[in-house]
N, C-alpha and C positions, 0 to 999 in steps of 0.2 A: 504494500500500500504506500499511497504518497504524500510525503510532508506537504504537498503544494496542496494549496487551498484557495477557495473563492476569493481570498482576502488577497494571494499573491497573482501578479503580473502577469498580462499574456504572456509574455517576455520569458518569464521564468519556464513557463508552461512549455515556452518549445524550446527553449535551452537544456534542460533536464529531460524533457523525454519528447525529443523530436518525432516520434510515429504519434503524437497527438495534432500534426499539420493537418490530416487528412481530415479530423474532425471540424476542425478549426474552417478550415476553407471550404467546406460542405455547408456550411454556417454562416458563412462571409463575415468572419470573424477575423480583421486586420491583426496579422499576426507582433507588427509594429505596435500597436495601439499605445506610443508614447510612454508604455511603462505605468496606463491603466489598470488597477486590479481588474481579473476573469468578471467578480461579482459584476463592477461598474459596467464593463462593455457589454455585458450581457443587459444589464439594466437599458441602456439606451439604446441599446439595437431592441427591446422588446422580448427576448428569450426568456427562458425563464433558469436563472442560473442555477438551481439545482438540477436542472435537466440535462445542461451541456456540462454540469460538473461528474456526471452518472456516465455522460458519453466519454467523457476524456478518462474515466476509470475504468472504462470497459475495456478499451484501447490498451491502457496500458496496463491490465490486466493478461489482454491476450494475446500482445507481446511478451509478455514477460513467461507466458505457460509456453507460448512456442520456444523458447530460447533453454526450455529447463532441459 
């Protein structure tokens, strides 16, 4: 599981676990977004951030089972 949280940055988001891009960009989630926390951009794009926080753990969930 991932220390990264709603509260930290898209930024962080694809720096630590880069196969979260494919979520991100299905979402039109600026991967830039200026070093905005996940919660915030998801706020103002209208998403609902505990949804795309469920997507970005599934991800790197099923990265991480392929890789064992």
């Amino acid at each position: 599981m991932t220390n990264l949280g709603l509260e930290s940055s898209v930024v962080e988001w694809v720096m630590e676990y880069p196969e979260v891009q494919c979520v991100l960009e299905s979402l039109g989630i600026d991967q830039s977004c200026q070093g905005k926390s996940l919660e915030f951009v998801c706020q103002q794009m209208g998403l609902e951030p505990h949804f795309v926080l469920k997507q970005l753990h599934e991800v790197i969930d099923d990265d991480s089972n392929v890789n064992e």
